[in-house]
C-alpha positions in Angstrom: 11.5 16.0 -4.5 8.8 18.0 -5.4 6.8 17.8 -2.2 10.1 18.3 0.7 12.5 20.8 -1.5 10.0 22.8 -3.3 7.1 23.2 -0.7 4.4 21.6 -2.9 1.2 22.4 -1.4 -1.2 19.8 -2.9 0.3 16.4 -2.6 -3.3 14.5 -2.3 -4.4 16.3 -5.4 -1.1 15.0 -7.0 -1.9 11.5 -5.6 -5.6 11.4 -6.4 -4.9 12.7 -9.9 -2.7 9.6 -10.4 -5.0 7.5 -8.9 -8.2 8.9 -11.0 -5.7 8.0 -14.5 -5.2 4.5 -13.2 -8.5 3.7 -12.6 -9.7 5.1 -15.8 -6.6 3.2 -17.9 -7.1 0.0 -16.2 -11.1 -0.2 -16.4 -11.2 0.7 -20.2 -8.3 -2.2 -20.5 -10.2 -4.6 -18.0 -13.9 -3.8 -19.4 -13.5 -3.6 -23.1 -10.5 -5.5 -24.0 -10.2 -9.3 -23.9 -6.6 -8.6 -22.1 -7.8 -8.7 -18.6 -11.0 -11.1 -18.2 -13.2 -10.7 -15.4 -13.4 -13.1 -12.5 -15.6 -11.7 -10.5 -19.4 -10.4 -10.6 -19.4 -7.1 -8.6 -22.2 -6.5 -6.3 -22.9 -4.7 -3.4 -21.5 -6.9 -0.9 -18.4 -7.3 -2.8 -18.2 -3.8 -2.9 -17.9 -2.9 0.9 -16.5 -6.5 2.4 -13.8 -6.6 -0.2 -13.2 -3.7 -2.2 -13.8 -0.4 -0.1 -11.2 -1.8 3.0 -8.5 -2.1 0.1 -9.4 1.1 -1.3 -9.4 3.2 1.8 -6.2 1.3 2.8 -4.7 2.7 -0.1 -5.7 6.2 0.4 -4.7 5.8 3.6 -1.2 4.6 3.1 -0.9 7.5 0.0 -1.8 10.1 2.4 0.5 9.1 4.7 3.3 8.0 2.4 3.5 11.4 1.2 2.8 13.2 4.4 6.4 11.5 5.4 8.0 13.1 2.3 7.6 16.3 3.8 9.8 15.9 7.1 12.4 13.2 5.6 14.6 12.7 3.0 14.2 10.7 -0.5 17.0 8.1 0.7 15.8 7.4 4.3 11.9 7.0 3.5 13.8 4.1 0.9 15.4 2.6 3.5 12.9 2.6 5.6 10.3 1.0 3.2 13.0 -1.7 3.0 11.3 -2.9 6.0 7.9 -3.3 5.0 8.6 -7.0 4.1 9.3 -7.5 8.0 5.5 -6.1 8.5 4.3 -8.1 5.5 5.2 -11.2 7.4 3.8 -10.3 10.8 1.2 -9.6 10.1 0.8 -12.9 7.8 2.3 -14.9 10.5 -0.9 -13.4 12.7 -3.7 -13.9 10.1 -2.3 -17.9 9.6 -1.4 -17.2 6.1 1.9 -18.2 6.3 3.7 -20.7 8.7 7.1 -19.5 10.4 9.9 -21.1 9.5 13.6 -20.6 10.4 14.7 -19.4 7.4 11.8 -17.0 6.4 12.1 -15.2 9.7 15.8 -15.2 9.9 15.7 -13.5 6.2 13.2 -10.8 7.3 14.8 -10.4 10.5 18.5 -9.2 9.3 16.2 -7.3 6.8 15.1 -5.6 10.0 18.2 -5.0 11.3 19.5 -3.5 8.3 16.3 -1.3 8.3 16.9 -0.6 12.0 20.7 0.5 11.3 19.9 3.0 8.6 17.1 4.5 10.6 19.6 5.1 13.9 22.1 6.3 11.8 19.8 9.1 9.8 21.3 13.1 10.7 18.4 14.0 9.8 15.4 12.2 12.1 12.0 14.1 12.0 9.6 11.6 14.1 6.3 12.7 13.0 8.0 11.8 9.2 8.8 8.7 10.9 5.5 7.8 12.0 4.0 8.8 9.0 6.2 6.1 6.8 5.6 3.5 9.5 1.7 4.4 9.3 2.2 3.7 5.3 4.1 0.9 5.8 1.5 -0.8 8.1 -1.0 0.3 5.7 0.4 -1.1 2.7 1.2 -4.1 4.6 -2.7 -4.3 5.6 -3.4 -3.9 2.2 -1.6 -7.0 1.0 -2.8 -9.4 3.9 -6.0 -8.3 3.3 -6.1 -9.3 -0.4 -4.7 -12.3 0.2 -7.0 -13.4 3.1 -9.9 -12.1 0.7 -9.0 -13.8 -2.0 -8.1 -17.2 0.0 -11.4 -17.2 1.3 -13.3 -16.6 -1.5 -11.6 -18.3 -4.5 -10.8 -15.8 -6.7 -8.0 -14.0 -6.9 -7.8 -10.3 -8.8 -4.6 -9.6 -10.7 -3.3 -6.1 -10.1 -5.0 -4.8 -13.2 -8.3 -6.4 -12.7 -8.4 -5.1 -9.4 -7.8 -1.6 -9.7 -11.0 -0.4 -11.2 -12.8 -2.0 -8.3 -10.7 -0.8 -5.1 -9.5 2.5 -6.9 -13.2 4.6 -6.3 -12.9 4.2 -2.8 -9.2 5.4 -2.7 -10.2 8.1 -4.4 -12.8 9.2 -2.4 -10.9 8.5 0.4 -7.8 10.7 -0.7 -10.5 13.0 -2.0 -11.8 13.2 1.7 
């Protein structure tokens, strides 16, 4: 609301200062609590094979996630991320994470019809906003075959809180950028 009704000027800063918070909050918790052990040693390589495509993927879909909130309307960019799951599975289907099966695609596609529906039936249908939310979409989507990919090839998996403080410098620097 803030960003489309009341002309806010600095969404990235808004995003990067939410960002900066969570990457802070979740490496005191994951570095000097026993809540979150570590899984994984972090070097280099780990760094910019695993952690920096995840992190820019994130800046990415942030920038463009609230670049759509500019030209389209709360509800609609809702809707439309109802669809993300039909991108999700696409793009699993491609990387050979996931086998198709009759009833997995026939969930996801009246999913995409529903999505498809709403989005013909918007009044008020900007399509750079609509680009933008598909461009976060695809990103976010990325982001979640990516990790899983990563994660099935190298054995260890990073929960969501683990994770942050190593993918959240590069989205910052990336939404910094």
């Amino acid at each position: 609301l803030l960003i489309s009704y009341r002309g806010f000027a600095f969404p990235m800063t808004l995003a990067l200062n939410g960002m900066l918070v969570s990457s802070l909050g979740s490496a005191l918790i994951t570095f000097c609590t026993p809540w979150a052990p570590r899984q994984v040693t972090f070097t280099p390589r780990f760094a910019l094979t695993r952690c920096a495509p995840l992190g820019l993927l994130s800046a990415l879909g942030l920038y463009l996630g609230n670049r759509a909130y500019m030209d389209l309307s709360v509800s609609f960019m809702q809707m439309m991320r109802a669809g993300t799951p039909v991108i999700i599975l696409g793009l699993s289907f491609a990387a050979k994470i996931k086998k198709p099966s009759f009833s997995l695609v026939g969930s996801v596609t009246i999913i995409g019809l529903g999505t498809l529906l709403v989005a013909v039936g918007e009044v008020y249908f900007v399509w750079v906003g609509v680009l933008a939310m598909i461009g976060a979409m695809l990103c976010e989507a990325s982001r979640l075959v990516l990790m899983e990919l990563s994660s099935n090839q190298h054995g260890t998996k990073l929960g969501p809180l683990e994770g942050l403080p190593y993918f959240s410098p590069f989205a910052c620097l990336g939404l910094f950028v």
